[in-house]
N, CA, C and O of each residue as an XYZ file, in Angstrom:
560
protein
N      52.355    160.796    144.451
C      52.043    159.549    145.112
C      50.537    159.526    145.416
O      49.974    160.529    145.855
N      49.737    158.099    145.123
C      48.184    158.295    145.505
C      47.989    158.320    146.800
O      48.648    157.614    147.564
N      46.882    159.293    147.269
C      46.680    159.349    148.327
C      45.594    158.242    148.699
O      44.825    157.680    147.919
N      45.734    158.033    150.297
C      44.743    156.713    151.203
C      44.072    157.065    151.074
O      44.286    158.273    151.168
N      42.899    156.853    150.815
C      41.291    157.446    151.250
C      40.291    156.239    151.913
O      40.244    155.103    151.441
N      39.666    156.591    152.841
C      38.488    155.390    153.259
C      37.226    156.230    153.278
O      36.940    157.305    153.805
N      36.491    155.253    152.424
C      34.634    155.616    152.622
C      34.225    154.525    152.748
O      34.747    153.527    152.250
N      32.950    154.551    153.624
C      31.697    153.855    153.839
C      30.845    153.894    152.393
O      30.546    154.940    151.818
N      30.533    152.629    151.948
C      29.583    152.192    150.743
C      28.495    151.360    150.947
O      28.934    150.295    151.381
N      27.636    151.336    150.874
C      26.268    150.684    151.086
C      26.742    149.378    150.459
O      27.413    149.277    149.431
N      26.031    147.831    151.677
C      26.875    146.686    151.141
C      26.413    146.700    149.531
O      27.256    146.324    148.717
N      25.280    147.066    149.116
C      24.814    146.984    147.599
C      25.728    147.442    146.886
O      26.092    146.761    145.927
N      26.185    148.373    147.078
C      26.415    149.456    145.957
C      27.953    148.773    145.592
O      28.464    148.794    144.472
N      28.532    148.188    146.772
C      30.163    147.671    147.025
C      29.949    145.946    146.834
O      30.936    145.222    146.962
N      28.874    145.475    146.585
C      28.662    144.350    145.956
C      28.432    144.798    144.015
O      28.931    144.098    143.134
N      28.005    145.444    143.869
C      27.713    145.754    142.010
C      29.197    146.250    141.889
O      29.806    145.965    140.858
N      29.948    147.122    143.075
C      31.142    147.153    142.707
C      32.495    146.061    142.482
O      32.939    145.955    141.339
N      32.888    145.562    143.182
C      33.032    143.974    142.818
C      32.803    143.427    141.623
O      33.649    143.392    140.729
N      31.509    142.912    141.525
C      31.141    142.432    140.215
C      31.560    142.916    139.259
O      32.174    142.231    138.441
N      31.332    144.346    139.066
C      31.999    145.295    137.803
C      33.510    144.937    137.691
O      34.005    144.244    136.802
N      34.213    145.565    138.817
C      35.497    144.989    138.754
C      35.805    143.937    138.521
O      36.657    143.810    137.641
N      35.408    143.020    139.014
C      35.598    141.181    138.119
C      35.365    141.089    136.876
O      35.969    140.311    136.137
N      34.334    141.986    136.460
C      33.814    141.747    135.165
C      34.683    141.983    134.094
O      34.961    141.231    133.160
N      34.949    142.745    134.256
C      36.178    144.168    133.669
C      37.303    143.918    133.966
O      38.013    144.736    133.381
N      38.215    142.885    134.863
C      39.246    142.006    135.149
C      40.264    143.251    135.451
O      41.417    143.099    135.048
N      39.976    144.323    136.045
C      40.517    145.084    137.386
C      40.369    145.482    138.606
O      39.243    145.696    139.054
N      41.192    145.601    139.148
C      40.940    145.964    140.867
C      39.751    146.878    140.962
O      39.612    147.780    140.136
N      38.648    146.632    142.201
C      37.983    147.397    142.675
C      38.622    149.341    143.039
O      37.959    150.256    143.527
N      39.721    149.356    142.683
C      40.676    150.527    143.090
C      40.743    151.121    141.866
O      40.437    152.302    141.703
N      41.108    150.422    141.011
C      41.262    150.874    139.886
C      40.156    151.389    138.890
O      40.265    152.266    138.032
N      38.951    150.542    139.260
C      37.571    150.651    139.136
C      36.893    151.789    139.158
O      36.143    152.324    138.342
N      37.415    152.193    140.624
C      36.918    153.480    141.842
C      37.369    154.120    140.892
O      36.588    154.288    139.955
N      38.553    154.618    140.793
C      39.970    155.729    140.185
C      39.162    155.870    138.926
O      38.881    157.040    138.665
N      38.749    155.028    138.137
C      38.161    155.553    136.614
C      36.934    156.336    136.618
O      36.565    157.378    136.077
N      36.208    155.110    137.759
C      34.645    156.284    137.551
C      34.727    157.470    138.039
O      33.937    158.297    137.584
N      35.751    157.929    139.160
C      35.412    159.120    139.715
C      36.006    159.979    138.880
O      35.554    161.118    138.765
N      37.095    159.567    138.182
C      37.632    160.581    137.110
C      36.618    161.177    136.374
O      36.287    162.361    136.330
N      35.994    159.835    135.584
C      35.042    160.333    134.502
C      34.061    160.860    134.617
O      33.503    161.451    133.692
N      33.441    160.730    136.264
C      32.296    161.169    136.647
C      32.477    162.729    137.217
O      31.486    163.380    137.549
N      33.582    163.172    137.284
C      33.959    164.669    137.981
C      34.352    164.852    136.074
O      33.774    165.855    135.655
N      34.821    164.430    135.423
C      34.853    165.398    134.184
C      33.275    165.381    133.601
O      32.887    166.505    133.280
N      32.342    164.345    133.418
C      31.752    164.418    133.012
C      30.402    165.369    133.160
O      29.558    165.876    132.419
N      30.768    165.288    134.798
C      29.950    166.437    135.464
C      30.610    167.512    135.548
O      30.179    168.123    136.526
N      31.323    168.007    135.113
C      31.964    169.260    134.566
C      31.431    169.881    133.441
O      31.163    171.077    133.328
N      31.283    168.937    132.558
C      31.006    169.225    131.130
C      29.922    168.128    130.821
O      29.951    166.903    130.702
N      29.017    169.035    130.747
C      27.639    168.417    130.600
C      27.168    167.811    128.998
O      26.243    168.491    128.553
N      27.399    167.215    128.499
C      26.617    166.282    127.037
C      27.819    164.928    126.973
O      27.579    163.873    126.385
N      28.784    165.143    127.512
C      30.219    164.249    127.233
C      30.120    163.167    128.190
O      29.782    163.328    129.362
N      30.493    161.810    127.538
C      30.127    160.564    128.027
C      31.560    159.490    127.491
O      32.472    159.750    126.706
N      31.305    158.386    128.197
C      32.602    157.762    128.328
C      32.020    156.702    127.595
O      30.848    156.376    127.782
N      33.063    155.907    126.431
C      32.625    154.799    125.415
C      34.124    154.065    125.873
O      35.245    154.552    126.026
N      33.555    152.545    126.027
C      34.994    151.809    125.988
C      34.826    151.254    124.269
O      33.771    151.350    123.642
N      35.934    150.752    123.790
C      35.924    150.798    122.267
C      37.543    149.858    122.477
O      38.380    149.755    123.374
N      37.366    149.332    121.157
C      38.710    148.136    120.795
C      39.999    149.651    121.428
O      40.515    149.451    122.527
N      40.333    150.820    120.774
C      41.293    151.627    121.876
C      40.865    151.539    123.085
O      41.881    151.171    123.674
N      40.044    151.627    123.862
C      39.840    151.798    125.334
C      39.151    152.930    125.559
O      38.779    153.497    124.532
N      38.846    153.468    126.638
C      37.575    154.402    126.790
C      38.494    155.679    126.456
O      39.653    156.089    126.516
N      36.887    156.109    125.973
C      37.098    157.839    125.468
C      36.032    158.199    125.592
O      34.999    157.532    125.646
N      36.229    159.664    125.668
C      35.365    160.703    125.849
C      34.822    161.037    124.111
O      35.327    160.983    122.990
N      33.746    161.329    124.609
C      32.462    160.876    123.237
C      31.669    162.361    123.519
O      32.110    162.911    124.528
N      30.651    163.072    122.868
C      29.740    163.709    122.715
C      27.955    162.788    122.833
O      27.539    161.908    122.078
N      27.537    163.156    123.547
C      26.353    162.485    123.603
C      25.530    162.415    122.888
O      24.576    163.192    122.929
N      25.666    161.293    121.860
C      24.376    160.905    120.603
C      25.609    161.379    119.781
O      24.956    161.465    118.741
N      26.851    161.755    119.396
C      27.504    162.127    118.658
C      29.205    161.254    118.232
O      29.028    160.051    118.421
N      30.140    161.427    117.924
C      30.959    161.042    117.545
C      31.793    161.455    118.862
O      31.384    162.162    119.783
N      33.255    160.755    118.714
C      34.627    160.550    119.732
C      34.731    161.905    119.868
O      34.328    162.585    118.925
N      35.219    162.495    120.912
C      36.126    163.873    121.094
C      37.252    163.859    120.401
O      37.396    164.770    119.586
N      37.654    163.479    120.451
C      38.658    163.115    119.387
C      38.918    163.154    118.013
O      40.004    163.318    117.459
N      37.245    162.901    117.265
C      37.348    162.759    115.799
C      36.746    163.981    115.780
O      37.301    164.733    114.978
N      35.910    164.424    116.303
C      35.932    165.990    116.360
C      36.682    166.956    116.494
O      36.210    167.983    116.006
N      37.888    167.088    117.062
C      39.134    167.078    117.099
C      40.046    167.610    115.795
O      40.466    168.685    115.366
N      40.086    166.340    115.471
C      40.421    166.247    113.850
C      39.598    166.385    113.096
O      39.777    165.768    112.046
N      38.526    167.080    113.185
C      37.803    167.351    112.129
C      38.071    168.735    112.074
O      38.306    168.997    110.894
N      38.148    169.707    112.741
C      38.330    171.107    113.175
C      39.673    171.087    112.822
O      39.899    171.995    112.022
N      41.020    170.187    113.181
C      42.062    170.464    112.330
C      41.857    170.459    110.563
O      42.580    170.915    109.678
N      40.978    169.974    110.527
C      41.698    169.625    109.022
C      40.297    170.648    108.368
O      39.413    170.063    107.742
N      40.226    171.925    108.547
C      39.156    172.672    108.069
C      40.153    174.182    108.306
O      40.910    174.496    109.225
N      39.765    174.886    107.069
C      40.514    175.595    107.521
C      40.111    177.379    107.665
O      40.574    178.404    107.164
N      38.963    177.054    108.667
C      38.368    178.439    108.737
C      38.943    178.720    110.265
O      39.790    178.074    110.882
N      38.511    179.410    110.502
C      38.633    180.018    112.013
C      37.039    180.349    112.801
O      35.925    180.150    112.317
N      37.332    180.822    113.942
C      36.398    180.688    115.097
C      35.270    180.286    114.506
O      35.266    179.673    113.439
N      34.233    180.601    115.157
C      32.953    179.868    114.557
C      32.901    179.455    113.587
O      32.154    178.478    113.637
N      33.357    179.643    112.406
C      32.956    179.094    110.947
C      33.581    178.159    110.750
O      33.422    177.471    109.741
N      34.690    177.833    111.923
C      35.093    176.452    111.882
C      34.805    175.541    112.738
O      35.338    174.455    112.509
N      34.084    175.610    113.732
C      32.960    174.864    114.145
C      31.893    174.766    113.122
O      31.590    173.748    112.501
N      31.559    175.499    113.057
C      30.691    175.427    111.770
C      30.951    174.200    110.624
O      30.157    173.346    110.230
N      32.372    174.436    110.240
C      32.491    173.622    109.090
C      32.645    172.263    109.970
O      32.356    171.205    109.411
N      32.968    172.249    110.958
C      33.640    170.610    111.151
C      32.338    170.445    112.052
O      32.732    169.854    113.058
N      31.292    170.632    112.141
C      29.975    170.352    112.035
C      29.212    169.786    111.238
O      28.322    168.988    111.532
N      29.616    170.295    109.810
C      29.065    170.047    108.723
C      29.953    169.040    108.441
O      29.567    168.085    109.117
N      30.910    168.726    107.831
C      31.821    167.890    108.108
C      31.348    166.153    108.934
O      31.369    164.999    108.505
N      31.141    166.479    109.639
C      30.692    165.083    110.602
C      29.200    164.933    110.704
O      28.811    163.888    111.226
N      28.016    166.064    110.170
C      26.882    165.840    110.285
C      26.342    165.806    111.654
O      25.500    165.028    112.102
N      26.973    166.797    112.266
C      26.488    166.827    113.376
C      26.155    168.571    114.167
O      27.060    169.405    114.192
N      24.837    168.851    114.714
C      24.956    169.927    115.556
C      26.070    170.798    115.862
O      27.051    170.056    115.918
N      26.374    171.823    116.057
C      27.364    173.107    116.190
C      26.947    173.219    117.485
O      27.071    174.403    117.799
N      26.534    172.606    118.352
C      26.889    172.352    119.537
C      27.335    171.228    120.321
O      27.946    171.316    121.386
N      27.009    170.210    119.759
C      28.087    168.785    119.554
C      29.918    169.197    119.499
O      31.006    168.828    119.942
N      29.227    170.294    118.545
C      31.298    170.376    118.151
C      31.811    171.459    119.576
O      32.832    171.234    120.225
N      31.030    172.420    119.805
C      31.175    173.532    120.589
C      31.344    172.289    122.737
O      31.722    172.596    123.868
N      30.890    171.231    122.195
C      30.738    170.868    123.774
C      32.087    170.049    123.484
O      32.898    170.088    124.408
N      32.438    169.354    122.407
C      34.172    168.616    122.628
C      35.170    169.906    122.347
O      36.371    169.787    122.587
N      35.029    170.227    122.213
C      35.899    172.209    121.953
C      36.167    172.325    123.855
O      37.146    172.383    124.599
N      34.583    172.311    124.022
C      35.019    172.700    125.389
C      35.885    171.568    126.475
O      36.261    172.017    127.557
N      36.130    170.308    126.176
C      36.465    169.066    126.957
C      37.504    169.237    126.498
O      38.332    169.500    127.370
N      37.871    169.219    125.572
C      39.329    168.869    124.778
C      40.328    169.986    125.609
O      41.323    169.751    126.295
N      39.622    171.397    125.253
C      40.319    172.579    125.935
C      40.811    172.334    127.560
O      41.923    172.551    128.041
N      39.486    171.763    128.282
C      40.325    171.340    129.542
C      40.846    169.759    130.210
O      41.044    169.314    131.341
N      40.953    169.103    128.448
C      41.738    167.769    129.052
C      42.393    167.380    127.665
O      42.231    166.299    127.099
N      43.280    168.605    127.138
C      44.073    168.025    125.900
C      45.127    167.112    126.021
O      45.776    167.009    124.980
N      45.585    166.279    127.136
C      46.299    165.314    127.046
C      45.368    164.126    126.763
O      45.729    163.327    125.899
N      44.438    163.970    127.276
C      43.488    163.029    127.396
C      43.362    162.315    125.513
O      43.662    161.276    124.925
N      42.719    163.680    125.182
C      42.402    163.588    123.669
C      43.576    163.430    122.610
O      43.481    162.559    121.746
N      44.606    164.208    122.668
C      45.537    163.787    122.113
C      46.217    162.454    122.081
O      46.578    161.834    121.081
N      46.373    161.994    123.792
C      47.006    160.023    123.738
C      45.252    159.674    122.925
O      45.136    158.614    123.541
N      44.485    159.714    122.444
C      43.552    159.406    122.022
C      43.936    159.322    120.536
O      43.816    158.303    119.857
N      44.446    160.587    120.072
C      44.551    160.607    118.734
C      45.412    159.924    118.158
O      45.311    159.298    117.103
N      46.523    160.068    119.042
C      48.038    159.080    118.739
C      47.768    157.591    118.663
O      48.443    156.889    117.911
N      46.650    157.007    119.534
C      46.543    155.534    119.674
C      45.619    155.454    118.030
O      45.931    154.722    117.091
N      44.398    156.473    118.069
C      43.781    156.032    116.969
C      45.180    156.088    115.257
O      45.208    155.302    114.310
N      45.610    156.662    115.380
C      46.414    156.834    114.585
C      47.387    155.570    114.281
O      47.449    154.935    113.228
N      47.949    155.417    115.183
C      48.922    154.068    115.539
C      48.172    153.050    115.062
O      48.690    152.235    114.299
N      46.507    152.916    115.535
C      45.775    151.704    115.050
C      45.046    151.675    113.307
O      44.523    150.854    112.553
N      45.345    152.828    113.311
C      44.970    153.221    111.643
C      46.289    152.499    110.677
O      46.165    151.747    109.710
N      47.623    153.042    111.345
C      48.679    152.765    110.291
C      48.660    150.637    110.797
O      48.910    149.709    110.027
N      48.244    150.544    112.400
C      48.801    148.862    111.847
C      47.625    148.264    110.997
O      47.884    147.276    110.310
N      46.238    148.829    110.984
C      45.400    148.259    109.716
C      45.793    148.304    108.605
O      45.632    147.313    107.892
N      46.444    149.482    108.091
C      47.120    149.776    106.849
C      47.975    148.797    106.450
O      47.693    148.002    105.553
N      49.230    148.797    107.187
C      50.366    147.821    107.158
C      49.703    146.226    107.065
O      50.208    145.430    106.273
N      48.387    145.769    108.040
C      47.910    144.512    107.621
C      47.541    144.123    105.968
O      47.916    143.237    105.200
N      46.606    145.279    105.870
C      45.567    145.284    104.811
C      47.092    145.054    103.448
O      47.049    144.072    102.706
N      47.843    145.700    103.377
C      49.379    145.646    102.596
C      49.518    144.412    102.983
O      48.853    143.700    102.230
N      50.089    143.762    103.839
C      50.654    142.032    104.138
C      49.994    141.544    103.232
O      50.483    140.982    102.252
N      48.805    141.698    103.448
C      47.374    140.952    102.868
C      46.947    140.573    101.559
O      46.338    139.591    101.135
N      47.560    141.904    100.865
C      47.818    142.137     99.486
C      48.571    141.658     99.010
O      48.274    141.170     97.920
N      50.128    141.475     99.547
C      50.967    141.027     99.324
C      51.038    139.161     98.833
O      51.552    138.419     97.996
N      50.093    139.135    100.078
C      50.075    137.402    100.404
C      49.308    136.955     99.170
O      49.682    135.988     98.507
N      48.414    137.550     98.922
C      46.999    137.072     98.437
C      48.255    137.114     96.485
O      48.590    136.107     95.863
N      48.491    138.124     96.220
C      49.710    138.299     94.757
C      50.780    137.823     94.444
O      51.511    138.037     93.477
N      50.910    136.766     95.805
C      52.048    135.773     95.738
C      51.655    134.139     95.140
O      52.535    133.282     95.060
């Protein structure tokens, strides 16, 4: 069950809050609840940053690709410890410490990344299934 909490906010800071929340067409609560999440993981794990995207926000590598597609890039390589950072580095064109900092996020928020992978996945097969309608329509 969520717990009550009350803090004092500078009227500024609880006026830009508001706004955001209107902006973004959720509760100021709900608002709160996201940033502090992302802002205690993010300050946990230092290069990792939050992207909202047609799925909804995810955890990203800074200047780099989704946690997520990094993720699956390291599955689908089939070396082990370093040389598979390594490869799924090379792989995505990106730094071996890019891969080494979602290694480290993923490790302490693999539910996070996984409903990540499942949605990207889900949204891969209904493009598929369109792009087929599409074909279909267009050969009729």
């Amino acid at each position: 069950m969520p717990a009550s909490v009350s803090y004092r906010l500078d009227p500024h800071l609880k006026d830009r809050l508001a706004k955001r929340a209107h902006d973004d067409g959720v509760s100021e609560t709900s608002l709160v609840t996201r940033l502090l999440d992302e802002g205690l993981k993010t300050s946990a794990h230092p290069g990792i940053v939050y992207r909202h995207g047609p799925a909804g926000r995810r955890a990203a590598v800074a200047g780099g690709p989704d946690v997520w597609e990094i993720v699956v890039a390291l599955r689908h390589t089939r070396k082990r410890g370093d040389a598979r950072v390594g490869a799924a580095a090379e792989q995505l064109d990106v730094a071996e410490q890019l891969v080494r900092t979602a290694v480290s996020f993923a490790a302490a928020h693999p539910d996070e990344v996984e409903a990540m992978i499942r949605r990207n996945e889900a949204a891969a097969e209904r493009a598929e299934q369109a792009a087929r309608e599409r074909e279909r329509f267009l050969a009729s």
